[in-house]
mmCIF file of the N, C-alpha and C atoms, coordinates in Angstrom:
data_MODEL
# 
_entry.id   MODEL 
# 
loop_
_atom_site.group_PDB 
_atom_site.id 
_atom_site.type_symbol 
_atom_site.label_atom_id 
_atom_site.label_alt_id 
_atom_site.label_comp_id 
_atom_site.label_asym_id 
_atom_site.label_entity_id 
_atom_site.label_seq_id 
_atom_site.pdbx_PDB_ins_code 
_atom_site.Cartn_x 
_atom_site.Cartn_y 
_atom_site.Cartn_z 
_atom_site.occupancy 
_atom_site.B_iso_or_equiv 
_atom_site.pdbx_formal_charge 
_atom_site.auth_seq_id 
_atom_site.auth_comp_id 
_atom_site.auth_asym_id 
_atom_site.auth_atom_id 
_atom_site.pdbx_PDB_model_num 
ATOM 1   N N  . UNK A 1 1  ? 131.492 -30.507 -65.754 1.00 0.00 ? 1  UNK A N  1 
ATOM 2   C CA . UNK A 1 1  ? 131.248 -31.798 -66.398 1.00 0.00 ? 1  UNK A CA 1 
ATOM 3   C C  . UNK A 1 1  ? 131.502 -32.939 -65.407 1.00 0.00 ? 1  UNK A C  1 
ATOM 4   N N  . UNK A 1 2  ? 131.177 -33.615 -65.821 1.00 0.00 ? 2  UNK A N  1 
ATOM 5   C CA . UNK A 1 2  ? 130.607 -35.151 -64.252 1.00 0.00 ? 2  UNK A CA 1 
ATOM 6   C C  . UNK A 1 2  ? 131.579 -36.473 -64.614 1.00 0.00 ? 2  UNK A C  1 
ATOM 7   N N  . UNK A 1 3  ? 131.924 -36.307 -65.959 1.00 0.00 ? 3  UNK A N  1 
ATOM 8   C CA . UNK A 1 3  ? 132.538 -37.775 -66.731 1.00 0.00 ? 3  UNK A CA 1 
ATOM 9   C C  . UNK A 1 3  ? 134.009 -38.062 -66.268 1.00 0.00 ? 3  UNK A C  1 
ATOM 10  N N  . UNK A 1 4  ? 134.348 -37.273 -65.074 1.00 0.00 ? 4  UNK A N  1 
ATOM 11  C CA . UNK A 1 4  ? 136.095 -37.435 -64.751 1.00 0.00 ? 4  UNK A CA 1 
ATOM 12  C C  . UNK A 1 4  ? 136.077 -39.273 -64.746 1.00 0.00 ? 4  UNK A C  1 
ATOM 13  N N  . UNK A 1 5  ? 136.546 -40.058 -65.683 1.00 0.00 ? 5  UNK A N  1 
ATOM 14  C CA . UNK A 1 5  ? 136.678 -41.154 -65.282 1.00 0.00 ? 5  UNK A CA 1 
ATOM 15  C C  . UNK A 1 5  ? 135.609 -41.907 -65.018 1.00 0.00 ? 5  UNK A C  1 
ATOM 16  N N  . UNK A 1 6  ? 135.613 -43.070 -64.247 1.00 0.00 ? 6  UNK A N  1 
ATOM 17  C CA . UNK A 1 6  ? 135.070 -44.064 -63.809 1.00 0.00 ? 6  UNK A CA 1 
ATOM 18  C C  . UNK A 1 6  ? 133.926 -43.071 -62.761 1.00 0.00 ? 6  UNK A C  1 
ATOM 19  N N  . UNK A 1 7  ? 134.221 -41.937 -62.303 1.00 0.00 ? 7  UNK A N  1 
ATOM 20  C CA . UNK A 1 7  ? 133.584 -41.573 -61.213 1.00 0.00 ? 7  UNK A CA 1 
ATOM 21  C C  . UNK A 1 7  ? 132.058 -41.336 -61.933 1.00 0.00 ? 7  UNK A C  1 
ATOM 22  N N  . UNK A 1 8  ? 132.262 -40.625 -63.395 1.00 0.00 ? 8  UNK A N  1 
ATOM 23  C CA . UNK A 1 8  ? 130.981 -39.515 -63.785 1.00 0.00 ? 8  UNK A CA 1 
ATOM 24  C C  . UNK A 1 8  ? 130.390 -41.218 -64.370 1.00 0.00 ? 8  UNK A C  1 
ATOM 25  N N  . UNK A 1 9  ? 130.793 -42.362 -64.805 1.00 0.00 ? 9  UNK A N  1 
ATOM 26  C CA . UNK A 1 9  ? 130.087 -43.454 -64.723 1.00 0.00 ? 9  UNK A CA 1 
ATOM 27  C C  . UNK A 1 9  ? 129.308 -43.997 -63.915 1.00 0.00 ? 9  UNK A C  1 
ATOM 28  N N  . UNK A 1 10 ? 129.720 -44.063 -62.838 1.00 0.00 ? 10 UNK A N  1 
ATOM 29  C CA . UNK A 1 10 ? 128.821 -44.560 -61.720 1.00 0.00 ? 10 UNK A CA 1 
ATOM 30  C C  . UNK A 1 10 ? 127.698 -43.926 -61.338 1.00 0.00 ? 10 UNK A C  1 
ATOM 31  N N  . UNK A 1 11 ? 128.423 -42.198 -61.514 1.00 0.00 ? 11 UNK A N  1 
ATOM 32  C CA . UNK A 1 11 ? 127.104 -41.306 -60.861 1.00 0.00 ? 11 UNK A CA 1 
ATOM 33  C C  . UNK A 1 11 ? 125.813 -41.202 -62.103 1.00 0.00 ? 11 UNK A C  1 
ATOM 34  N N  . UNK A 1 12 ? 126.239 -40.940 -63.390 1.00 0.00 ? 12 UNK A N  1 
ATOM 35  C CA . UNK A 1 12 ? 125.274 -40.974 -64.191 1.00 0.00 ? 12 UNK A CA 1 
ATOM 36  C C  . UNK A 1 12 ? 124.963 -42.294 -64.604 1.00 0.00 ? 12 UNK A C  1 
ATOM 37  N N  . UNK A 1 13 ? 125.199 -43.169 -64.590 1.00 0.00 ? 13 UNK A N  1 
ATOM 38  C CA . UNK A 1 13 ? 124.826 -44.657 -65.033 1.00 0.00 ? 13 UNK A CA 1 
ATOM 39  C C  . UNK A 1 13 ? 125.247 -45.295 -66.355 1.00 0.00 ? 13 UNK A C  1 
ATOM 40  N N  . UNK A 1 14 ? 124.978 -46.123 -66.627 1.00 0.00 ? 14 UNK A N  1 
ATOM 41  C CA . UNK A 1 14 ? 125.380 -47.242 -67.879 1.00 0.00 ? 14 UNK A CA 1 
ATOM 42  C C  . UNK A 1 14 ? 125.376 -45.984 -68.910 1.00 0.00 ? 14 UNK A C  1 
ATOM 43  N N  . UNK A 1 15 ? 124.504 -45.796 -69.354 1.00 0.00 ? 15 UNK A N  1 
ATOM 44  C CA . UNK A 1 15 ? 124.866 -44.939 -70.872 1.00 0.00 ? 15 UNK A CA 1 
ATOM 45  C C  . UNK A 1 15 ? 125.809 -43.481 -70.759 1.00 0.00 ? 15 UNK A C  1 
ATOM 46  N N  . UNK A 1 16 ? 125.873 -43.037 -69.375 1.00 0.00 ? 16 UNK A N  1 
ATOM 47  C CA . UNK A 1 16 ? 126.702 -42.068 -69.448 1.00 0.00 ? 16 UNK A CA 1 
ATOM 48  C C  . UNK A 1 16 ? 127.864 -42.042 -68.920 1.00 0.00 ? 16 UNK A C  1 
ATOM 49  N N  . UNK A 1 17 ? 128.263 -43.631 -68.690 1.00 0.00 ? 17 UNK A N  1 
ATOM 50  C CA . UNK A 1 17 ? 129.643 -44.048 -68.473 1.00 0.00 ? 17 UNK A CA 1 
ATOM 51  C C  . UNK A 1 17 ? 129.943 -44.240 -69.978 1.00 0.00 ? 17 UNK A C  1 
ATOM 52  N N  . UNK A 1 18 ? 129.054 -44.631 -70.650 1.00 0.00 ? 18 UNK A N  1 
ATOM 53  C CA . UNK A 1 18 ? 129.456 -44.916 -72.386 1.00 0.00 ? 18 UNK A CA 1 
ATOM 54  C C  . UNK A 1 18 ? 129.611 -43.514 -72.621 1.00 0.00 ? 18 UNK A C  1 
ATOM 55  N N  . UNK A 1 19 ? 129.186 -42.408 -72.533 1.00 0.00 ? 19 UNK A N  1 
ATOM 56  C CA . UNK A 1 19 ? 129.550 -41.311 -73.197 1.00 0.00 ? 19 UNK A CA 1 
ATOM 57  C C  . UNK A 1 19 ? 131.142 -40.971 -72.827 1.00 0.00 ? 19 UNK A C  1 
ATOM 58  N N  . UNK A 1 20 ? 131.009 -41.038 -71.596 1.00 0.00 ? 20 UNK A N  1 
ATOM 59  C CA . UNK A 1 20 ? 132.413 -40.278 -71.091 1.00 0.00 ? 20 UNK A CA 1 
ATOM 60  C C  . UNK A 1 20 ? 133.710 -41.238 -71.562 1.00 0.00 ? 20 UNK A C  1 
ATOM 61  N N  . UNK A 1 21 ? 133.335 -42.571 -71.869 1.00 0.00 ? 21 UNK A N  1 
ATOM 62  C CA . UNK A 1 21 ? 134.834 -43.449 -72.471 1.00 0.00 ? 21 UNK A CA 1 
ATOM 63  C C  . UNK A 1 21 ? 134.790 -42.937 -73.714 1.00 0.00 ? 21 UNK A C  1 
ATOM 64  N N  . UNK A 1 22 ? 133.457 -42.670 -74.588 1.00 0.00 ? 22 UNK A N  1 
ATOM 65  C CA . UNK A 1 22 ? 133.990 -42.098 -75.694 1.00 0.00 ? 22 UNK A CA 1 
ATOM 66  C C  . UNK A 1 22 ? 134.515 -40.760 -76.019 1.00 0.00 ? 22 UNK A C  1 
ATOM 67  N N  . UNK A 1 23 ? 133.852 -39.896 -75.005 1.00 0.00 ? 23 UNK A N  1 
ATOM 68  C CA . UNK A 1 23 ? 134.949 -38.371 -74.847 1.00 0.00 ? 23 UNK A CA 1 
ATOM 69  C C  . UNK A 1 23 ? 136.643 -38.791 -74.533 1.00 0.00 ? 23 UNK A C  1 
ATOM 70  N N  . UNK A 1 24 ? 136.424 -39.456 -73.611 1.00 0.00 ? 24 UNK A N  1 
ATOM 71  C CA . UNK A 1 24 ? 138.355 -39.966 -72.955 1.00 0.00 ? 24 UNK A CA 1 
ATOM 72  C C  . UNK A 1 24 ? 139.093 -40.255 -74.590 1.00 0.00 ? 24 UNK A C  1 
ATOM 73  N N  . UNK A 1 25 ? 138.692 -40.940 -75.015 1.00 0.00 ? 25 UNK A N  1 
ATOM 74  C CA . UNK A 1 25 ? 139.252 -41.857 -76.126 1.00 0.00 ? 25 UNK A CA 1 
ATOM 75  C C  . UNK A 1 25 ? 139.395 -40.544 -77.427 1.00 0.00 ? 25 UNK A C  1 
ATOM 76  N N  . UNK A 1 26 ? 138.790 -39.942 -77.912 1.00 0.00 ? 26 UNK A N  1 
ATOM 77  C CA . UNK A 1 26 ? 138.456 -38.767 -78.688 1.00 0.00 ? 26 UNK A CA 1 
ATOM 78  C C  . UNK A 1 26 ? 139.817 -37.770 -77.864 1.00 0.00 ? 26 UNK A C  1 
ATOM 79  N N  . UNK A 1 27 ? 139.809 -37.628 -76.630 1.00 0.00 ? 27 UNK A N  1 
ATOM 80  C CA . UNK A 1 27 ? 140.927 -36.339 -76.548 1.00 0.00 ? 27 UNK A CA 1 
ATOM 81  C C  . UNK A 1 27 ? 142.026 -37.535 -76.285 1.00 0.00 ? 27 UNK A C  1 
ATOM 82  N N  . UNK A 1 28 ? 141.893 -38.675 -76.278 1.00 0.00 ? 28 UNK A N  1 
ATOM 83  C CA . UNK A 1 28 ? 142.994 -39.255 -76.462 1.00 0.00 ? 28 UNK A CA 1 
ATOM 84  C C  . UNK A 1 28 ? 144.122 -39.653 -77.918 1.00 0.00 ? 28 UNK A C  1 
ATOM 85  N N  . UNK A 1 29 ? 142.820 -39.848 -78.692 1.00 0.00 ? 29 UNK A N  1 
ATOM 86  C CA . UNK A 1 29 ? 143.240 -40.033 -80.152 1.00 0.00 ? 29 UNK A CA 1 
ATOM 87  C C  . UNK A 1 29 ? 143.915 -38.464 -80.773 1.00 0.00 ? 29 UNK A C  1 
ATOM 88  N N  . UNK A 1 30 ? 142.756 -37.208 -80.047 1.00 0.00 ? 30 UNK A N  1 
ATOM 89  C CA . UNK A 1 30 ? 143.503 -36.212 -80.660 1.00 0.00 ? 30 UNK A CA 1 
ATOM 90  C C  . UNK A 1 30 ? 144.553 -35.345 -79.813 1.00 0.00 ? 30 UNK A C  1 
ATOM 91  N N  . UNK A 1 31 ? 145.247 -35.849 -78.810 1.00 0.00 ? 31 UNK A N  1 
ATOM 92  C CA . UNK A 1 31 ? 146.777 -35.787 -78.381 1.00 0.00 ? 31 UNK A CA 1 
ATOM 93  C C  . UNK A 1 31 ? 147.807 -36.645 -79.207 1.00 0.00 ? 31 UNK A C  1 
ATOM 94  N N  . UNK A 1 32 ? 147.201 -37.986 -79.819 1.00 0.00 ? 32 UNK A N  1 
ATOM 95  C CA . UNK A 1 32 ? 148.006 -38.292 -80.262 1.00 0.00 ? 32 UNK A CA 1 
ATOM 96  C C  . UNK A 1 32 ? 148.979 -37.825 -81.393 1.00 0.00 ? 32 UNK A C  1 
ATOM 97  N N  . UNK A 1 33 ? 147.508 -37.523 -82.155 1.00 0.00 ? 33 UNK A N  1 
ATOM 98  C CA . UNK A 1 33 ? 147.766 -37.023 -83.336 1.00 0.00 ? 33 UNK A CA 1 
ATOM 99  C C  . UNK A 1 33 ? 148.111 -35.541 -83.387 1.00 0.00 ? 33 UNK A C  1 
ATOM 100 N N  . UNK A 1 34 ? 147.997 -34.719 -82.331 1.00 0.00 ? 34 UNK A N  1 
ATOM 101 C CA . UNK A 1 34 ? 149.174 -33.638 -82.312 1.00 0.00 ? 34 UNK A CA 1 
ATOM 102 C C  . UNK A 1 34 ? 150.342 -34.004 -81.915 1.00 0.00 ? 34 UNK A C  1 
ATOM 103 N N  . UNK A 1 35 ? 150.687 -34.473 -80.991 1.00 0.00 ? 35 UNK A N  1 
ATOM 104 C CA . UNK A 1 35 ? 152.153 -35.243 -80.601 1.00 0.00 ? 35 UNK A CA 1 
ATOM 105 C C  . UNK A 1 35 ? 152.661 -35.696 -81.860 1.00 0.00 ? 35 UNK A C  1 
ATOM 106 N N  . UNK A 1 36 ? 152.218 -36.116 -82.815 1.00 0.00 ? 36 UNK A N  1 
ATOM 107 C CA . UNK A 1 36 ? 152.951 -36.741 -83.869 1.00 0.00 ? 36 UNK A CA 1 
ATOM 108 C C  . UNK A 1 36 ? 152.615 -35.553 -85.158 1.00 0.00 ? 36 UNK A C  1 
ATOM 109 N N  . UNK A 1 37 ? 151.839 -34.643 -85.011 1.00 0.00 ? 37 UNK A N  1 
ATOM 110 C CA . UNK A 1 37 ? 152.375 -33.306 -85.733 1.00 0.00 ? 37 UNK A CA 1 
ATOM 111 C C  . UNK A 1 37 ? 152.963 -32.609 -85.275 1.00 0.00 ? 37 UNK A C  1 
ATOM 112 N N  . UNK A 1 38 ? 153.594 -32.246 -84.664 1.00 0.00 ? 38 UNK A N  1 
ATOM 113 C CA . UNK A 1 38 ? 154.152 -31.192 -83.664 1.00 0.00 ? 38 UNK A CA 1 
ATOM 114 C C  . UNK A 1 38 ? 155.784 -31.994 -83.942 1.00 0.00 ? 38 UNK A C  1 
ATOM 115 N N  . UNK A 1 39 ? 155.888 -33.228 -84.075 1.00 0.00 ? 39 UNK A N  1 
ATOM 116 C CA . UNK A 1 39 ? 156.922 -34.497 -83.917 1.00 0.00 ? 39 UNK A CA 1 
ATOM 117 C C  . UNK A 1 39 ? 157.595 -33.902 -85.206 1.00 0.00 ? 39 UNK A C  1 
ATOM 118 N N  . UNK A 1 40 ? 156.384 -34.206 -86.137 1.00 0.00 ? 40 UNK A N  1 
ATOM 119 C CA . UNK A 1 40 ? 157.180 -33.735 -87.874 1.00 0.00 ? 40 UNK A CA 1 
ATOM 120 C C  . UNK A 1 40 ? 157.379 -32.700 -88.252 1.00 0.00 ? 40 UNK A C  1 
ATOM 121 N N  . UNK A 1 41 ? 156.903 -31.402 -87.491 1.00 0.00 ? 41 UNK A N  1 
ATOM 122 C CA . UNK A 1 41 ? 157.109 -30.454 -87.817 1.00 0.00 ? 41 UNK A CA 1 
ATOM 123 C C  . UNK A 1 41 ? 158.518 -29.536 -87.103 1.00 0.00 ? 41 UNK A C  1 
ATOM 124 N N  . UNK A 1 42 ? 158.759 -30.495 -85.704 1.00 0.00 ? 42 UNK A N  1 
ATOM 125 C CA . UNK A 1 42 ? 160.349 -30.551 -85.277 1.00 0.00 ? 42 UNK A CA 1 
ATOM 126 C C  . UNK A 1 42 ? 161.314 -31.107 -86.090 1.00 0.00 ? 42 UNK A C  1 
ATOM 127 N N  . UNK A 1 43 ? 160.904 -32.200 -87.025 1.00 0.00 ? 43 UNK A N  1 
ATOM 128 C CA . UNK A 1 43 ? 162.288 -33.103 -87.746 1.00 0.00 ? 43 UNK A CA 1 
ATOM 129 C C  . UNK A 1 43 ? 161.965 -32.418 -88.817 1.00 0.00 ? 43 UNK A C  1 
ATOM 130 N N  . UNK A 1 44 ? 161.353 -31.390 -89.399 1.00 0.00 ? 44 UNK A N  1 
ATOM 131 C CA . UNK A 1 44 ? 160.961 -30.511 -90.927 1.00 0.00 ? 44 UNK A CA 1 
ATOM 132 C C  . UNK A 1 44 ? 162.368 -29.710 -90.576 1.00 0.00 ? 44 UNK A C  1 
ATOM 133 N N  . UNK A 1 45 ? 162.874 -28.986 -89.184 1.00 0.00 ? 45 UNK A N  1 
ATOM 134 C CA . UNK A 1 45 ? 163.810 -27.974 -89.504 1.00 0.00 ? 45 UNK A CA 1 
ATOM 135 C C  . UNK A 1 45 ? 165.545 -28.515 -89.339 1.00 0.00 ? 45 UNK A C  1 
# 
């Protein structure tokens, strides 16, 4: 896959710098939201 960052932007251009911020953001949102299940399921015991 080409989207590491800013790099797979430049090389594929305008719309596939838009794809790859919205992949970043997507495994970003869903780390979060395991970090904060994983969180409650430590303070459950």
């Amino acid at each position: 896959m080409m989207g590491w960052g800013g790099y797979g932007g430049m090389m594929g251009g305008y719309g596939f710098g838009v794809l790859s911020t919205i992949f970043w953001l997507i495994i970003l949102i869903d780390l979060i939201l395991l970090g904060v299940w994983l969180w409650k399921q430590i303070q459950k015991k």
